[in-house]
Each structure stands twice: as C-alpha cells, then as structure tokens.
C-alpha positions in Angstrom: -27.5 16.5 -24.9 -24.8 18.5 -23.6 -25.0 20.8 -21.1 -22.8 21.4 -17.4 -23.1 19.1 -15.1 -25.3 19.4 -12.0 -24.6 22.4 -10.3 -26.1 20.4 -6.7 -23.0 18.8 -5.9 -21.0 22.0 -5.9 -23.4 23.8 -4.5 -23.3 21.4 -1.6 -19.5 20.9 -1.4 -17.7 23.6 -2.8 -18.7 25.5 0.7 -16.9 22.8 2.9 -13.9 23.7 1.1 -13.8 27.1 1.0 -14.5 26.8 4.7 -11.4 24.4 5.5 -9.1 25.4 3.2 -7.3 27.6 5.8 -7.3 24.8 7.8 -5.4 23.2 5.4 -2.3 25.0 5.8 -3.1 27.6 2.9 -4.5 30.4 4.4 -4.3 33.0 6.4 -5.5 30.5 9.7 -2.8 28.2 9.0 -1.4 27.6 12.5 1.2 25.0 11.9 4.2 26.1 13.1 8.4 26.2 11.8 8.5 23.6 14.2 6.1 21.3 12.9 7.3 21.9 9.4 11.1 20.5 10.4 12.7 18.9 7.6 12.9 14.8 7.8 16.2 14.0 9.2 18.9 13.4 5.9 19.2 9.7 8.3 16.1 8.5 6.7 17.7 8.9 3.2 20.4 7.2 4.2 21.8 3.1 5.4 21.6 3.6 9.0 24.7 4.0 11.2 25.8 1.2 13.6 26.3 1.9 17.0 30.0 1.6 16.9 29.9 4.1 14.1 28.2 6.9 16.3 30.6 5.8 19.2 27.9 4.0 21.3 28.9 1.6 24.4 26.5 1.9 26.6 22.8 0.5 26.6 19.5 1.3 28.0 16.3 -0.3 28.3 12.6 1.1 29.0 11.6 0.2 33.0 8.7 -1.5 31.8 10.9 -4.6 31.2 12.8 -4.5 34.5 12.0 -7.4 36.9 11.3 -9.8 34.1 13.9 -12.1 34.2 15.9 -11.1 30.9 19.1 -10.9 29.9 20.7 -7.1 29.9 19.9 -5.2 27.0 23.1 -5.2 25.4 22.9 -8.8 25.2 19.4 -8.5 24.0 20.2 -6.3 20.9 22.2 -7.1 17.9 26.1 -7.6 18.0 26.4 -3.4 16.4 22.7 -2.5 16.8 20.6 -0.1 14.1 20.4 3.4 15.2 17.7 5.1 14.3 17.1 9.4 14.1 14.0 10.2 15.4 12.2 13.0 13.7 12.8 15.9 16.5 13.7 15.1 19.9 14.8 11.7 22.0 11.8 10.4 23.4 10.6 9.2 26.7 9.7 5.6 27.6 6.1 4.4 28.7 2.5 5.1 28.2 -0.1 2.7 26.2 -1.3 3.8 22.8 -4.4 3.7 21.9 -5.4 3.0 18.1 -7.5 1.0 16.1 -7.2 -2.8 14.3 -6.7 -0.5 11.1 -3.5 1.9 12.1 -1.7 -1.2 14.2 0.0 -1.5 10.7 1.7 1.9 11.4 2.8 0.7 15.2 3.5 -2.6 14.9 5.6 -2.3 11.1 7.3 -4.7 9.4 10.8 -5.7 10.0 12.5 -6.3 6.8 16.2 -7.7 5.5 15.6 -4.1 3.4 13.9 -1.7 3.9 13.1 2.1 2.2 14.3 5.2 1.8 11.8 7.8 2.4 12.1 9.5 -1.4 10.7 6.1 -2.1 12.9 5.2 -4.6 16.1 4.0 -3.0 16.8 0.6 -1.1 18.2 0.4 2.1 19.6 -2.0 4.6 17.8 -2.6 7.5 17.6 -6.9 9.5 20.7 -7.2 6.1 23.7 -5.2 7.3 24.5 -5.2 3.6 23.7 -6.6 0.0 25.0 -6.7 -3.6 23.4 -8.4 -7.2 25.5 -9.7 -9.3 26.5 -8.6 -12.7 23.9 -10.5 -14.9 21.5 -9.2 -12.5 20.5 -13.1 -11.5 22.0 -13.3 -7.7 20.6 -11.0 -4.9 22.7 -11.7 -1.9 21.9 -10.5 1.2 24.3 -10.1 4.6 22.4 -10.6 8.1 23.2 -8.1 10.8 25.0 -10.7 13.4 23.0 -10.9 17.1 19.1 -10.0 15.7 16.9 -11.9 17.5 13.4 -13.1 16.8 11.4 -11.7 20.5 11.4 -14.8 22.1 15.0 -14.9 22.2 16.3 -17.0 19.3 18.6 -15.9 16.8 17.6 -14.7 13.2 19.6 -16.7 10.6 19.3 -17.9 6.8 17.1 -20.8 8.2 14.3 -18.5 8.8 14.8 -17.0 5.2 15.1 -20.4 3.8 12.1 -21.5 5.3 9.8 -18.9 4.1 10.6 -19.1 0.0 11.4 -23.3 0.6 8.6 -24.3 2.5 5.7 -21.6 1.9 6.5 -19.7 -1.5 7.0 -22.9 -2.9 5.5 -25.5 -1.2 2.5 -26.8 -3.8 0.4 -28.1 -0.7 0.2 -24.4 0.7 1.1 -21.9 -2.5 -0.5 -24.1 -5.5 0.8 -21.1 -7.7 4.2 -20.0 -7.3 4.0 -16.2 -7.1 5.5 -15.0 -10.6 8.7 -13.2 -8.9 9.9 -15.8 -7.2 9.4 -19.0 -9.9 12.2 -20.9 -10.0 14.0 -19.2 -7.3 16.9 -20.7 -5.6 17.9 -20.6 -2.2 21.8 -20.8 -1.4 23.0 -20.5 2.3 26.9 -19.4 2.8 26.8 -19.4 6.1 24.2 -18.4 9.0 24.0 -14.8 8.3 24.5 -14.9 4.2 22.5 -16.4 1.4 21.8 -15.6 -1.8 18.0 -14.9 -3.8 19.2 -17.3 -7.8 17.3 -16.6 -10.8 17.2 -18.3 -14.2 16.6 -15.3 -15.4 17.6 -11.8 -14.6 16.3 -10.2 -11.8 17.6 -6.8 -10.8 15.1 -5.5 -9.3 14.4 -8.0 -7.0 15.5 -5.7 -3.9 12.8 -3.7 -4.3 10.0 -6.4 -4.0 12.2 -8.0 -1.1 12.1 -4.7 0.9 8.5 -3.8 0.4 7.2 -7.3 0.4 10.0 -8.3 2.8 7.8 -10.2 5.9 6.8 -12.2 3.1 9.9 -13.6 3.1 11.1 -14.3 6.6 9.2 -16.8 9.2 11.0 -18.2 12.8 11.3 -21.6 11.4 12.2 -22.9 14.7 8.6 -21.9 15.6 6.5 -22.9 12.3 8.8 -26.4 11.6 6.5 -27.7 14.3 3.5 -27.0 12.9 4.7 -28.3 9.1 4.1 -31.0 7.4 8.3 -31.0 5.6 9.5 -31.6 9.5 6.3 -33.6 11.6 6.1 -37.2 11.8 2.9 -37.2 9.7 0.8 -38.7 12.8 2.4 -36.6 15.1 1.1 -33.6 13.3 -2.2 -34.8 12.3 -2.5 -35.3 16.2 -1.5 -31.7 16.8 -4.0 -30.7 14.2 -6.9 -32.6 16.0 -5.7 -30.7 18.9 -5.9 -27.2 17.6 -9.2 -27.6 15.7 -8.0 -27.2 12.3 -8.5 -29.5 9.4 -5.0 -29.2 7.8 -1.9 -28.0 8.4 -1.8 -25.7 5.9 -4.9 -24.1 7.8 -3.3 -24.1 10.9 0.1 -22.6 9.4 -2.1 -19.6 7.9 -4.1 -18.9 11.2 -0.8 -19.1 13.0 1.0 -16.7 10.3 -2.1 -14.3 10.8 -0.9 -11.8 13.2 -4.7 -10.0 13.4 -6.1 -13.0 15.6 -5.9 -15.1 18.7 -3.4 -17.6 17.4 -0.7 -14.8 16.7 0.2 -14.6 20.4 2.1 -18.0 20.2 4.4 -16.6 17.5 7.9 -14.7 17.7 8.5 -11.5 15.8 11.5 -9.4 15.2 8.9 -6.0 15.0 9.0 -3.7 17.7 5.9 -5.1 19.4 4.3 -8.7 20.0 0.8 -9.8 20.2 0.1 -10.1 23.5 -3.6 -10.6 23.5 -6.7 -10.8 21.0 -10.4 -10.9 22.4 -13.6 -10.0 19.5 -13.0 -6.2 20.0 -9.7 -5.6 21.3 -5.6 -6.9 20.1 -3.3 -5.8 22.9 0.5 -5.9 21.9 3.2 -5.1 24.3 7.4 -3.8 23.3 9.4 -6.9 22.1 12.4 -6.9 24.5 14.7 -8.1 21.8 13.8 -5.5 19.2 17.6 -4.4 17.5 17.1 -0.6 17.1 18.4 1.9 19.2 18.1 6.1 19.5 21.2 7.8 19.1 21.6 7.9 23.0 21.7 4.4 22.5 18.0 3.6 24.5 16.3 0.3 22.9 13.3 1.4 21.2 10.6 1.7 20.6 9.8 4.7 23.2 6.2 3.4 23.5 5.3 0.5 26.0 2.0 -0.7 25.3 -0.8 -0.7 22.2 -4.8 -1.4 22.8 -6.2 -1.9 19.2 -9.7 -1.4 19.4 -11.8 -3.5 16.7 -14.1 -1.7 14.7 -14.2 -3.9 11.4 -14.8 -1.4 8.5 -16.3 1.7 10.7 -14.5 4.5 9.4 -17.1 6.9 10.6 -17.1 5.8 14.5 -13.0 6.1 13.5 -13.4 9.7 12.2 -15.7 10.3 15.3 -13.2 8.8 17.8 -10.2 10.8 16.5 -11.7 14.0 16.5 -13.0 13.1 20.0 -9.5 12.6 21.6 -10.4 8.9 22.1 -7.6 7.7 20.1 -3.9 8.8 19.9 -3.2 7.8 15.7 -5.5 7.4 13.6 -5.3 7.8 9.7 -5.5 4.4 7.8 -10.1 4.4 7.2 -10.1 8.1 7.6 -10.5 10.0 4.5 -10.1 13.7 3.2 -13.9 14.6 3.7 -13.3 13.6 7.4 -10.9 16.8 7.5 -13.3 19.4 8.8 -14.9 16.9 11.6 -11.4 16.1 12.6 -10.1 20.2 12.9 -13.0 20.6 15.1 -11.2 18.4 17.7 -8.0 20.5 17.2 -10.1 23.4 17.3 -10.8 22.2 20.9 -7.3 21.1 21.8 -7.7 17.1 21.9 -5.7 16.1 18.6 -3.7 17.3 16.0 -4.4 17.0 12.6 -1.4 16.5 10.4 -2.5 16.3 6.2 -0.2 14.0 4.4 -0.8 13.4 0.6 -2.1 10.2 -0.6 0.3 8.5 -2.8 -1.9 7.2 -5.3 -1.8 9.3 -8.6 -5.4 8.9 -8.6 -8.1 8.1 -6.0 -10.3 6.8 -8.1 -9.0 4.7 -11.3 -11.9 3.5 -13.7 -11.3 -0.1 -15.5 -13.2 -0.8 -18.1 -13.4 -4.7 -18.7 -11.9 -5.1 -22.2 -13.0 -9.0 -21.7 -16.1 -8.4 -21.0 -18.1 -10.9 -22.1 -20.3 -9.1 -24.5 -18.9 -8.7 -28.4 -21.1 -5.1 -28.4 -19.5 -3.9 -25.2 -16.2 -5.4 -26.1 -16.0 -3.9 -30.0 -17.2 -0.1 -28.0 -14.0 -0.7 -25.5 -11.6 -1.6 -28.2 -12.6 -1.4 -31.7 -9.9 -1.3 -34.3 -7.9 0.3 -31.7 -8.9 4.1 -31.6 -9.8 4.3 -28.1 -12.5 6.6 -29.2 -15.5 5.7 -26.7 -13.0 5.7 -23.2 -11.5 8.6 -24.6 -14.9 10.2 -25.0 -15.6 9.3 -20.9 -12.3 10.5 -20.3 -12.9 14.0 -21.9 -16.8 14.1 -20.1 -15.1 14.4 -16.9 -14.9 17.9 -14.6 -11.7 17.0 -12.8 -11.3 21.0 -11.5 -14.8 20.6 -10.2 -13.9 17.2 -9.1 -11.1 18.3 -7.0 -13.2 21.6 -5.7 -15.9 19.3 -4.7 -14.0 16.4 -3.2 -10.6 17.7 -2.2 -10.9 21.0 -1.4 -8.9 22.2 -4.3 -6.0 20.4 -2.7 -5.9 17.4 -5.1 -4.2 17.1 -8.5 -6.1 15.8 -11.8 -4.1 13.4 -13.1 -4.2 9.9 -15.8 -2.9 7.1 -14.1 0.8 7.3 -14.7 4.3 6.8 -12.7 4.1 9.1 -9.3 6.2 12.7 -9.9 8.8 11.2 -7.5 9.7 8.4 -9.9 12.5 9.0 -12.4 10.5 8.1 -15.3 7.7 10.5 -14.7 6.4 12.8 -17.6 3.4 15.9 -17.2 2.6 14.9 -20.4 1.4 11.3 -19.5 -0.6 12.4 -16.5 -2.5 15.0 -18.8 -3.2 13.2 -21.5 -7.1 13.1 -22.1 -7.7 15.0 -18.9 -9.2 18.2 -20.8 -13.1 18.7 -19.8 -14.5 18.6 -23.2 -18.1 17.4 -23.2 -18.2 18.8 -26.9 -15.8 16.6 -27.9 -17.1 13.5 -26.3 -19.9 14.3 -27.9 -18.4 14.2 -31.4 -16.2 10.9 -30.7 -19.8 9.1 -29.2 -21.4 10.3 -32.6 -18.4 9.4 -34.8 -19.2 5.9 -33.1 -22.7 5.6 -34.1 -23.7 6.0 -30.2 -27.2 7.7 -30.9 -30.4 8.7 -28.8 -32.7 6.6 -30.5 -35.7 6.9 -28.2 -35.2 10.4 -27.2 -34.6 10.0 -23.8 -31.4 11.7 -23.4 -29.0 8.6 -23.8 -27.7 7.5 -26.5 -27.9 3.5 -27.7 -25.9 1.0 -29.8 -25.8 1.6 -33.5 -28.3 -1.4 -33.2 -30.6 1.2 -31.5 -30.3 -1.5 -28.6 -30.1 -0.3 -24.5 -26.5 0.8 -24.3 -26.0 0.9 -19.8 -23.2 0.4 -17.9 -22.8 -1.0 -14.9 -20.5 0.1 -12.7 -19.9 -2.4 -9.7 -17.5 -1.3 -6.9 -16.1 -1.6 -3.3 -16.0 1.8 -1.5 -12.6 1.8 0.5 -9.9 3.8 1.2 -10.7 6.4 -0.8 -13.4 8.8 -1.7 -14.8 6.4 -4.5 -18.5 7.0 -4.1 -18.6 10.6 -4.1 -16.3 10.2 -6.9 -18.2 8.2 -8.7 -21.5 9.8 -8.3 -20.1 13.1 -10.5 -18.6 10.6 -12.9 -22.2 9.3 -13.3 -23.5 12.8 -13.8 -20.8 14.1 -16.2 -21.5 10.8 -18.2 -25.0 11.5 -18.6 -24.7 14.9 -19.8 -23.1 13.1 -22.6 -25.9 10.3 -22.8 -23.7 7.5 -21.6 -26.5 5.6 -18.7 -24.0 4.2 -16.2 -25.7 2.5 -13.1 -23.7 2.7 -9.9 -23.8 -0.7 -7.6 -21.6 -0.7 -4.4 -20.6 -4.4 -3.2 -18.7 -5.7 -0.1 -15.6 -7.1 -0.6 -15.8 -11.1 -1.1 -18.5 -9.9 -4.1 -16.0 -7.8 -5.4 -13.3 -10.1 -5.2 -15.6 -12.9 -7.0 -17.2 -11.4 -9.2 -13.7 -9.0 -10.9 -12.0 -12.6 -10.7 -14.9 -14.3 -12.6 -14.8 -11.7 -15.4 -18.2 -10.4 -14.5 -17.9 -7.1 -14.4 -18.6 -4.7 -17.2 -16.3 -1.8 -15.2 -15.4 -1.7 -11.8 -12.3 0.7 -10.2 -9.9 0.7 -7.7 -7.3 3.6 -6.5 -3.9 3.8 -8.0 -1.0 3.1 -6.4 2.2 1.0 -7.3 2.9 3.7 -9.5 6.5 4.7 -7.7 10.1 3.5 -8.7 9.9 0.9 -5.4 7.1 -1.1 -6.9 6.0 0.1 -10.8 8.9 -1.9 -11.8 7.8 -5.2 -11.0 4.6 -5.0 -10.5 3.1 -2.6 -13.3 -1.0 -3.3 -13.1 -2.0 -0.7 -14.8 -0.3 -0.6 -17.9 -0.5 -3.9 -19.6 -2.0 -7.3 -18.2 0.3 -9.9 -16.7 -1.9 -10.6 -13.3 -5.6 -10.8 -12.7 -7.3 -9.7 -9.0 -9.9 -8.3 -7.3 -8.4 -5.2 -7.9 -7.2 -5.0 -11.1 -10.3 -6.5 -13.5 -9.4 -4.6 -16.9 -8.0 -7.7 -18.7 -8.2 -11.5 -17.0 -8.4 -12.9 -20.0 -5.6 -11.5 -21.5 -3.5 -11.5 -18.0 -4.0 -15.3 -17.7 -2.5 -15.9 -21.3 0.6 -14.4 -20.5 0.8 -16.1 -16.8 0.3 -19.4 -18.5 2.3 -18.8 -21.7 -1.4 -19.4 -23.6 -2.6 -22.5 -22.0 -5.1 -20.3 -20.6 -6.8 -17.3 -21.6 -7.2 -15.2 -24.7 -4.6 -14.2 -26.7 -4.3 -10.6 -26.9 -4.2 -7.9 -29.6 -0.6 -7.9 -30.5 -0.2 -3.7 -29.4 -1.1 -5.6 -26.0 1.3 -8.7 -26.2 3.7 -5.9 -27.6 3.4 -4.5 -23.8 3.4 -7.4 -22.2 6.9 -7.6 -24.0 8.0 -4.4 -22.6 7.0 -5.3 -19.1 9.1 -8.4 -19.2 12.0 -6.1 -20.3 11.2 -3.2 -17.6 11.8 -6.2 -14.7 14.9 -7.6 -16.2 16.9 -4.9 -17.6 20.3 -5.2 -16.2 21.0 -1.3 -17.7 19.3 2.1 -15.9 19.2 3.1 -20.0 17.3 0.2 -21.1 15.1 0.1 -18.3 14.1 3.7 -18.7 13.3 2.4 -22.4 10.8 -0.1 -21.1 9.3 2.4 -18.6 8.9 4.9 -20.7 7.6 2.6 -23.7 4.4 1.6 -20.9 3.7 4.6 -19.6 3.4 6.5 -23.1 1.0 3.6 -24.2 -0.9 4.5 -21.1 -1.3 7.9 -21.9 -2.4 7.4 -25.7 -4.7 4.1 -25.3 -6.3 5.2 -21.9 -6.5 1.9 -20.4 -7.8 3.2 -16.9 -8.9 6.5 -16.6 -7.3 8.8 -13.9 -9.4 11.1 -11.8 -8.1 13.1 -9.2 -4.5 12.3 -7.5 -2.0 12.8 -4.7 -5.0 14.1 -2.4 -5.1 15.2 1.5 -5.0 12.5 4.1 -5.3 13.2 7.6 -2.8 11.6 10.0 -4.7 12.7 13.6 -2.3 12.4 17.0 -3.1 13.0 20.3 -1.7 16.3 21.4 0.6 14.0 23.8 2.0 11.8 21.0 5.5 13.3 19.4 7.6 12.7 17.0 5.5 11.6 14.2 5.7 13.9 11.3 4.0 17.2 10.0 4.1 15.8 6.6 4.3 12.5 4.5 3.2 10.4 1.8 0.6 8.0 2.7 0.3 4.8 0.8 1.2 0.9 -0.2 4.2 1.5 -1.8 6.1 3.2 0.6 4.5 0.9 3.4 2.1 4.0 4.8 4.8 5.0 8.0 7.8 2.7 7.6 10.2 5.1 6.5 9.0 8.0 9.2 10.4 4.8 12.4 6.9 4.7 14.3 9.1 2.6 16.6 10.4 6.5 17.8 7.0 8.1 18.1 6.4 8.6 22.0 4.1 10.7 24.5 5.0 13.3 26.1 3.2 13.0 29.7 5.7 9.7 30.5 6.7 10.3 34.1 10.6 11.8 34.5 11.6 8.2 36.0 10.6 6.4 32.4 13.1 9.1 30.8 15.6 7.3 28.9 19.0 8.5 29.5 20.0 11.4 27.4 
C-alpha cells in the first residue's frame, strides 16, 4: 500500500518553478535593484511625530481640492497633525488609480484610535495621540488627537466612540450576541477627546484588538443617530425606513455601515478617501479633504487624487490577467503565488512591477478535522483515548518538500500551525512537530488502529470492515487550497486513507461548518502573530465556532455559554480552554508567556489542525508609474495586509510638475 506519491504533479509543476525561480529574486536573473530593497523607514516602528515636533508651520493641499469652497488646509487638519515617512521619496499630487473592489482595502485603509507597528507586534498611536491601561489591566484609556475631523467636516470625539460599543456592540436589537471581548464593557467619557475601554475582568490586551479591529469601534454618530432607533421618534423613523426601502432599521444601519455599496456615499469617514460613487461594476472614491496626515514637508496626504474600483466579484483569474496586462496600477489581494510567472511576463514587457511579499499565514492550507463530527466511528478515529494516532498518521503521509516544490516554487516553508517566527513566543520545535514525510510510519499507526484493506482495493476500512471515506468539503480562496489539496488526496491514498474532495461556494461553507456537517473542511492560518494570537487563538483550543474554524462547535459553544449549550469537552480540552482564558488576561509578560507557550506545545503534540506549507510568495503587482509602495512585506489579516507600509503615501510618478507638492 505504500509507495511515492504520483510523480504527475511534479512532473507538471516542478518545471514552472525551476523556470521562475530567478525571477523570484534568487537567481542569477534577479533584477531588483539596492534601491528597491531600501530598508522600511525606523518611522514605521515608531509613534509618529507631530508636526510641531518636526518643526512644521506651514501647510499644503493637493490642487485637486482648490475651488471647492473649503476651509484652508491648516484648518482642515488636526490641531498638531500625524506625520507620516513615506517609504523613499515625497510624492507628487494627482492621477486616478486604478484597482479592483478587492485591493480598495489597501487604498482606502482603516483609520484607527491605534494602529500597528510594522514588526507586528507593537501598538501604536495613530486617531489616539496617546493611551495607558491600568494596573489590574481592567481600564484601557485612550487620548484623542484634538482637531481630527470625520470628511464632512465634523469633529471626531468620544461620542463617536461611545456610539459604536453603546449603540451597536451592545445594542440586542442589532448585536443579539455581545462579541466575547467586549461583554460587559463599560464606556466612561472624561471629556470630548478622553474615555476609557472598563472591564470586570482584566483585559490587557485589549489594545491590540482595538488597533486591528479598530473601525469596529468608531461610527460618526452625528450621521448614524438619525438613522437609529435609541435617538428617532419611533414614527419618525419608521417613516424614514419606508422611505429608504428597508424593513428595519437595523437593516438600514448595516447597508449604511457597508462602505462596498451605493448607500456608503451618504456616510463621513476619517480614511484618506470617501465613497464617491457605486454603480454594478464600478466604486469610485475621491481624497477626503479633512484626512489628518501629512508628509514631512507638511503636504496633506494622501498623494493620490482619485480611485476607480472595478468589480469583478471573485475573478481572480481576469485579476491575474489584468495586472500582468498593465490594466491595473495594484493589484495583490485574489492573486496568488501560481499567478507569479503570468504576472513577470508583464514585467518582462515593461507594464508592471512585480514585488513578492510573503504571506503571513504559517500555513496556506490548515486541515480541520471535525472532532464533533457527528459519527461515534469517525469521532472515536479523531480522538480515541487521546493518542492522536490516526491525524498524526495523515500528518506524517504528507510530502511537504514536494509540496512546496510543486506549489511554491521552493519559496515556501513547511510548517504545523503554530505562532508566526515574528512572535515572541515562537518555537522551531512546534512548527516541526509531525511534519516528517513518513508514509512507513503512517502506515504502522493506521495498522496499530485496526484501519485494514478488507476488500483489497487499496484502502483500508474500519475495524468493522465498514467504508472508511472522508469527505473533505472546502471553499477555495485566498490561497492555493485546491492544488494543495489535490496532493494531500494523493499522499493519503498511498496510505489507503479514501478522502473525496468537494469544493463549495461560500454561504454553503458557512452553513454547513456552522451546522457541524462537515467531516473536515480547512482554511489558511493566520492570527498566529503577537497582534492577534493573544486574543483570538482559533486554532489551539475551542472558544468560538465559524465558517472558518469547524474543528470543534460543539465543544466551542460549551465554553461561550458556560455549558448551557454544547458538549462538554475532554478535560485535556477544557484544560486549554483554561489556558486561553489566562493567555488574554495575564496582567504579567511571564505569565502570559506561560499560557502561550502551554497552547502552542499542546498544538504541536495533539495535532489539532494540520499545517502544510507556510509564509509563501505573494505578488504585490504596481504599475511601473506607481511609487512608494514597498519591495517587500508581509501580506495578511493580522497586520491589516498594507496598513503599516501608509498606502495614503503611494503616488504616480507621471503627475504633471504643477500637482508637485511643495518640497
């Protein structure tokens, strides 16, 4: 039953990398430059300076917004506005981008009180001037920059803070389930610009999740209090909602808090650009003249005037075709590593630039098996009395060298799902533990479990002698995941284990992982650095369900509900779940590293994903006119994708010398 898994695949792929490898910036053809390879300025590691830190007095404004009827710039911009480094050079004002739906997440980023560092570990202040927790780690309070204005003019204050946990977070008739990091949160206003985040219970790493989650927390509530039912006459409002075509409020809240659609032109942002128009295949989003960060010539970015988002739902091969084309000027969110040699063709010819970040993810493609399945064979095979013996056995079947030959061009790293090597808590150890190819040994640990080939037909049954399949369900996104999981579904079978492969879209996904109904599914693994692994640990031990994460909803609903609902789980899991509680609320760097270290080595030995291949090539492609955007990055959720490279500073080169800022 053994024997090395199909040579076709290899045969097939293994020639694409040797062919781009070079390309990658390996080989002898390697043409990126010093230049391109600058260092990321020590700013971005940093709390930014304040104007009247770098000695700035004097304003200027892009000449897009002249003749408009606004007040000067300097009376636009915050009180000591934000100065931001860019990457190489001061830009040039002007010019229309041209990206898709997808990548307006890069241009048009989230303005948060805090924001992150780019080592994507450390905190920093960003619409908060300042912030401090308190020593029992319950009270986060933040400082508001004084003069920030929401793009229609109106001051930023607590209010808007207020009214975002108060009236949305917490509001039953729009959030029937309080998020679990924010449960009996209080909101306490000092003054306009200071409040303060109170917790029954500590809390300290509650900065994190308010910088990366941080537009989650911050609405214009002298916008939204219209359209609410806490500040409406109640027939007022049911009026308005007649008007608008919705049924409740709480509808017409959500559509108007959905920036990706026609209603989002109506609402004021603080990011650097506002929705400006939305038709069925095109958003168009234009420079907010009150955005509150300047260059260190004191020019109000962002550099770039204009953004035409083109529509193309879930196409990331017209995306792929499009950027190698020149048709776009940034594209990276849908493209994916096997897009690489398409997309150097373009560069080949002089139209783009093709930039290869790394993924963040630790590993494209994580495998969940459902330990709640509901199926006591399939269930006992998972767990057993605890020896991990049968995911071990697929862990072992699998080629990750090959793998990342095949896949990544040899660029990727095999890897268990573990913290990211930037955290502090990050061990080789955990992220090789089980990765050895060993189908001899899977073979041995599928015997020692009674898993025989009854029927001779190359794959092994239950010790009942009944079918033992596997079906694998699955949305392909992001990553590689099918041509991932076509060699796991070979390597498997060399060791007799039948696992079918279904692809679904994603509302199947989402109801079938939620509905327990899945026997294994996957999904790629991020929320593995220090930012977010801390508070939000999915994949070492259950304490939320999702369409993502489908490993344990049984066992994850127990803990949400303190065993009203559920299944009570083996106590090495409720042990974890323990741990987890201890990793978000330890007031002490030492006892924290105790509870990190306590889940990830439990990851390591029990196997409860299995890791593929990690921190992979991602192409980042730029029109050879767009500058300023990096050689280099790390491209993922965690960090927010481009948020700490300041896309507000990218800008094109071609801008005419009269839309020069002033240097």
């Amino acid at each position: 039953m053994i024997g090395r898994p199909p040579a076709w695949h290899a045969a097939v792929w293994l020639g694409a990398a040797a062919f781009t490898y070079a390309a990658l910036g390996n080989g002898p053809d390697d043409d990126t430059s010093p230049a391109d390879d600058a260092p990321w300025p020590q700013e971005w590691f940093e709390p930014p300076a304040k104007a009247s830190e770098v000695g700035l007095t004097r304003f200027a404004q892009s000449p897009y917004l002249d003749d408009r009827d606004l007040p000067p710039v300097e009376e636009r911009l915050p009180d000591d506005p934000v100065v931001i480094q860019p990457y190489k050079s001061i830009g040039k004002y002007g010019g229309t981008a041209r990206i898709t739906l997808w990548d307006t997440w890069q241009f048009f980023n989230w303005e948060h009180a805090l924001t992150l560092s780019a080592n994507m570990r450390d905190v920093l202040p960003n619409l908060a001037e300042s912030w401090e927790l308190s020593e029992d780690g319950r009270i986060t309070t933040i400082h508001l920059r004084p003069g920030i204005k929401w793009s229609d003019g109106h001051p930023l204050t607590a209010d808007d803070f207020m009214f975002r946990l108060v009236h949305v977070w917490q509001d039953p008739d729009i959030s029937p389930v309080v998020y679990r990091l924010v449960q009996g949160c209080e909101f306490v206003k000092i003054d306009d610009y200071t409040f303060q985040y109170v917790f029954p219970e500590p809390n300290p790493m509650f900065a994190n999740f308010f910088a990366q989650y941080g537009s989650h927390f911050v609405d214009p509530m002298h916008f939204f209090k219209n359209y609410h039912g806490a500040f409406r006459d109640a027939e007022e409002l049911e009026e308005l909602i007649q008007e608008e075509g919705f049924v409740t409020w709480m509808a017409m809240y959500g559509a108007l808090h959905g920036w990706g659609n026609e209603d989002a032109v109506k609402v004021p942002t603080l990011r650097a650009y506002k929705v400006i128009e939305r038709t069925p295949t095109k958003m168009r989003l234009e420079r907010n003249p009150y955005y509150h960060k300047v260059d260190p010539a004191g020019n109000q970015l962002p550099y770039i005037d204009k953004i035409d988002a083109i529509i193309l739902l879930e196409n990331s091969k017209m995306i792929a075709f499009q950027a190698a084309t020149g048709q776009l000027d940034f594209a990276a969110f849908a493209l994916k590593t096997e897009d690489i040699p398409l997309l150097k063709l373009g560069e080949v010819k002089g139209v783009n630039k093709v930039h290869v970040w790394t993924r963040l993810h630790i590993s494209d493609v994580s495998i969940q098996p459902n330990y709640n399945y509901d199926d006591p064979k399939y269930r006992e095979l998972l767990w057993g009395q605890g020896d991990r013996k049968f995911v071990r056995a697929l862990s072992h079947a699998i080629d990750r060298p090959q793998m990342n030959d095949v896949i990544y061009f040899g660029r990727g790293v095999p890897s268990q799902v573990t913290a990211h090597p930037t955290s502090r808590w990050y061990e080789e150890r955990f992220a090789k533990a089980h990765t050895r190819y060993d189908p001899d040994y899977s073979n041995q640990l599928l015997d020692e479990l009674g898993l025989e080939d009854v029927n001779g037909d190359g794959l092994r049954e239950y010790p009942d002698g009944t079918p033992l399949t596997i079906t694998f369900e699955y949305l392909d996104f992001e990553t590689p995941k099918t041509m991932t999981m076509e060699l796991v579904r070979d390597y498997w079978r060399e060791v007799g284990i039948d696992m079918r492969l279904k692809s679904v879209e994603r509302r199947l996904q989402s109801e079938r992982a939620q509905a327990n109904k899945m026997q294994m599914t996957l999904w790629h693994a991020d929320k593995v650095t220090d930012i977010l692994f801390p508070l939000v640990p999915d994949w070492f031990y259950p304490h939320r369900s999702g369409w993502d994460i489908a490993m344990w909803n049984h066992w994850a609903r127990y803990y949400q509900t303190d065993g009203r609902l559920g299944e009570e789980p083996p106590p090495l899991v409720k042990n974890l779940q323990f741990w987890g509680d201890e990793l978000r609320e330890a007031t002490t760097e030492e006892y924290r590293t105790k509870a990190a270290k306590t889940l990830l080595e439990a990851a390591a030995e029990n196997l409860w994903t299995i890791g593929t291949v990690g921190q992979a090539p991602h192409p980042v492609v730029v029109s050879t006119r767009l500058k300023n955007v990096t050689s280099t990055g790390i491209w993922g959720w965690d960090n927010r994708w481009t948020l700490a490279y300041h896309p507000s500073t990218w800008y094109f080169d071609e801008a005419s010398p009269e839309h020069s800022p002033e240097q």
